[in-house]
MARDO-332986 format. One record per residue (C-alpha): x, y, z; residue in one letter. Coordinates in steps of 0.1 Angstrom, whole numbers, padded with zeros to 4 digits, always signed. Each point is the difference from the previous one (the first is absolute). Example, Ala and Ser with C-alpha at 12.3 -4.5 7.8 and 13.67 -1.06 7.14 Angstrom:
BEGIN
+0123-0045+0078a+0014+0034-0007s
This chain:
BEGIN
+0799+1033+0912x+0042-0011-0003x+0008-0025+0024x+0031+0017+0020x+0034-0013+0010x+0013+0005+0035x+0004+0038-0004x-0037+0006-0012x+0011+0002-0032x-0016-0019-0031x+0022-0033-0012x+0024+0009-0028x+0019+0029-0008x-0012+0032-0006x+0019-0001-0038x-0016-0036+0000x-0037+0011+0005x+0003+0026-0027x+0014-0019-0025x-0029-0025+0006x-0026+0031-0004x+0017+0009-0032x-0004-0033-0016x-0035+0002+0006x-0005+0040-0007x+0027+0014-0022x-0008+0008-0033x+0020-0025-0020x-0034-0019+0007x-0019+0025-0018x-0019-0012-0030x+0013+0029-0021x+0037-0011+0012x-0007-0033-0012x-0011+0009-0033x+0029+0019-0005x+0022-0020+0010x-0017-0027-0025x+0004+0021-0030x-0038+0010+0003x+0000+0033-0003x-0011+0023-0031x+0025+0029-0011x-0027+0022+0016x-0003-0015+0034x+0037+0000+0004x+0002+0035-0011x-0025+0008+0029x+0014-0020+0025x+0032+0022-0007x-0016+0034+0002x-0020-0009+0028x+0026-0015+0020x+0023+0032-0007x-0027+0020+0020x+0012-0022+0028x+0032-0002-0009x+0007+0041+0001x-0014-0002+0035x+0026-0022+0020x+0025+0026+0005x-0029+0018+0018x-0009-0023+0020x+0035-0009+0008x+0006+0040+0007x-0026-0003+0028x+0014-0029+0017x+0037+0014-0003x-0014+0034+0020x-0013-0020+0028x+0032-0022+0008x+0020+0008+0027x+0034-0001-0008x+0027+0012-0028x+0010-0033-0006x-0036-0010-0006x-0006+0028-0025x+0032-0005-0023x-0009-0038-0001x-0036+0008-0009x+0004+0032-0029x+0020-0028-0019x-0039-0014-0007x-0009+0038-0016x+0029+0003-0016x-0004-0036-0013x-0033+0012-0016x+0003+0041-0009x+0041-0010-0004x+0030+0010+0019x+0021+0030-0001x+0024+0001-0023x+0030+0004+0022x+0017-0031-0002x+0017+0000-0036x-0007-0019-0026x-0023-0034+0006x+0024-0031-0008x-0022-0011-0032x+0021-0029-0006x-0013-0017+0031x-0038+0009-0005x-0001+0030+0022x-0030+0022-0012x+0011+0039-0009x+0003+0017+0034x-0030+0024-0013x-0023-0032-0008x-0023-0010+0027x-0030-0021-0001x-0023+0025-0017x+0020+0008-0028x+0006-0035-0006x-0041-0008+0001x-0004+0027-0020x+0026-0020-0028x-0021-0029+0007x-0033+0021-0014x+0019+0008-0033x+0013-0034-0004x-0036-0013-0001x-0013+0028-0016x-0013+0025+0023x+0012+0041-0006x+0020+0008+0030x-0021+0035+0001x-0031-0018+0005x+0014-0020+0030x+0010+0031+0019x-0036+0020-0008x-0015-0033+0021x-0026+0005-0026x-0019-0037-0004x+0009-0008+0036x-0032-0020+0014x-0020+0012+0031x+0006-0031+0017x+0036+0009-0009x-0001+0029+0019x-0014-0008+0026x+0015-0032+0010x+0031+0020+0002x-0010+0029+0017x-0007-0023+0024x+0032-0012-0001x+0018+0028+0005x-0027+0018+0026x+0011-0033+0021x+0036+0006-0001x-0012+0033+0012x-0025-0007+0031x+0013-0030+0011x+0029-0009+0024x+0034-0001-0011x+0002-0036+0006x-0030-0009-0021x+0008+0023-0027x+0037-0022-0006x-0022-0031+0003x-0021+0012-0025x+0033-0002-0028x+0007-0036+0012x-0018-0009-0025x+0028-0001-0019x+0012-0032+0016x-0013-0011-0033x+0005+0021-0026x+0031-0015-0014x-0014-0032-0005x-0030+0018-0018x+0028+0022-0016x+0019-0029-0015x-0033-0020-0010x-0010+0031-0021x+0035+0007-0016x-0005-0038-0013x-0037+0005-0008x+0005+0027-0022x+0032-0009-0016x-0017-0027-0015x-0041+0012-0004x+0003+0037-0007x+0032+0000-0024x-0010+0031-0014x+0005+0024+0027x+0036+0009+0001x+0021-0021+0024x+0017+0035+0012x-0031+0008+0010x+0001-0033+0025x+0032+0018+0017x-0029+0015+0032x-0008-0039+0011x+0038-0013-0006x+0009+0030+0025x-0026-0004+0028x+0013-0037-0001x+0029+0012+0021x-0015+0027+0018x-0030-0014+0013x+0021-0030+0017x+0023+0029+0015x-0029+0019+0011x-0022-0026+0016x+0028-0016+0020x+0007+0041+0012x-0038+0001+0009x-0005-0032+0013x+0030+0010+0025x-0017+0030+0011x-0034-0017+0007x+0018-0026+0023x+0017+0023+0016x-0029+0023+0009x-0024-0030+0006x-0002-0004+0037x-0034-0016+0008x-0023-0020-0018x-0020+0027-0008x+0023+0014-0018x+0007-0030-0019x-0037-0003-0009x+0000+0038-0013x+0028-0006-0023x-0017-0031-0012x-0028+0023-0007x+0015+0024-0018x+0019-0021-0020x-0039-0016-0007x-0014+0037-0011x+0034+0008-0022x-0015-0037-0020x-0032+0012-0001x+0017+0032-0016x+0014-0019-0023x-0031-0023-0014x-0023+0032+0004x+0024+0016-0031x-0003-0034-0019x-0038-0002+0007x-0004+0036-0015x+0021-0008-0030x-0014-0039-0011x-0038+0014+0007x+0010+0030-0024x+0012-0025-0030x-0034-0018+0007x-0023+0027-0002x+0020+0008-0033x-0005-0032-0018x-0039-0003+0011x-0009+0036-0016x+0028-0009-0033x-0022-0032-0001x-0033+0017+0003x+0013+0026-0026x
């Protein structure tokens, strides 16, 4: 068990212990990560990794409807649909984006722009959207997912996206990565990690703001650190599924 400071609370800061667990459980350790980011990966597993992770992908907005009917305030809910309309895109009732400083067309979001990313490396856009190909594991890890941003508290459902404390770094390790080992999937199609780059710094520090605020024991504290734990294991569950999928493939193409 943490060793507490004067207050009963473990040493270190709340934002400090996380970061600490995601070092150790993120899934930028994930062998499939790795081997991506190595220039590893065949055409095919790439191609599965995208449709799979598309599955999850569609699914934020959900998850992020459910926490944005269970907080309290106004100003809580217009600073949380930003995150949906980041992903199923905004309204377009703002004008025209300003293109010439990289604003994204006010009807893109996130899931139009993965769904570029698919047909830059290949993939028919139709056959993203049937969810045809999506693995069991797939499924299930984020139905998990989502049922938890459903059943659990408020405060452990925000935890849970704190994960992306460390998505830009993943974000800008990938953009690298495949600029220079997968040169032929279109770069437009890399426009979904250059985007989140941004956004997932913005939205983190929002979250992470939220949890302190809300935090007012050390119980709490230890149930955000848990969420934020299952939301890993989320996340290497949908790797697991999709590098044991490429596996089984080679060994029956090899016995064949």
């Amino acid at each position: 068990m943490p060793e507490g400071g004067p207050n009963g609370r473990p040493d270190g800061s709340l934002e400090e212990r996380l970061r600490a667990l995601g070092e150790r459980r993120y899934h930028h350790r994930h062998p499939f990560n790795l081997r991506m980011h190595e220039g590893a990966l065949t055409p095919d597993e790439l191609r599965r990794w995208i449709l799979n992770r598309f599955h999850y992908q569609r699914h934020i907005p959900v998850k992020d409807a459910l926490i944005l009917a269970r907080l309290g305030t106004r100003e809580l809910r217009r600073s949380w649909i930003r995150r949906i309309h980041d992903h199923d895109g905004p309204p377009a009732l703002d004008g025209p984006a300003d293109t010439a400083r990289g604003e994204a067309p006010r009807s893109e979001g996130g899931i139009e722009r993965w769904l570029r990313l698919g047909e830059a490396a290949g993939l028919d856009r139709d056959l993203l959207l049937s969810g045809e190909g999506v693995l069991p594991g797939v499924r299930m890890a984020v139905d998990g997912y989502v049922n938890f941003c459903r059943n659990a508290t408020v405060l452990e459902a925000v935890a849970s996206s704190l994960t992306e404390l460390f998505a830009p770094d993943l974000m800008a390790t990938r953009i690298a990565a495949w600029e220079r080992h997968y040169p032929w999937v279109e770069p437009e199609g890399l426009r979904y990690f250059q985007v989140r780059v941004g956004q997932g710094r913005r939205d983190s520090g929002e979250a992470m703001d939220l949890v302190r605020a809300w935090c007012g024991s050390r119980a709490d504290e230890e149930r955000v650190l848990a969420a934020f734990t299952f939301k890993c294991e989320v996340l290497w569950s949908l790797l697991d599924a999709v590098e044991f999928a490429g596996r089984a493939g080679a060994e029956v193409h090899d016995a064949g």
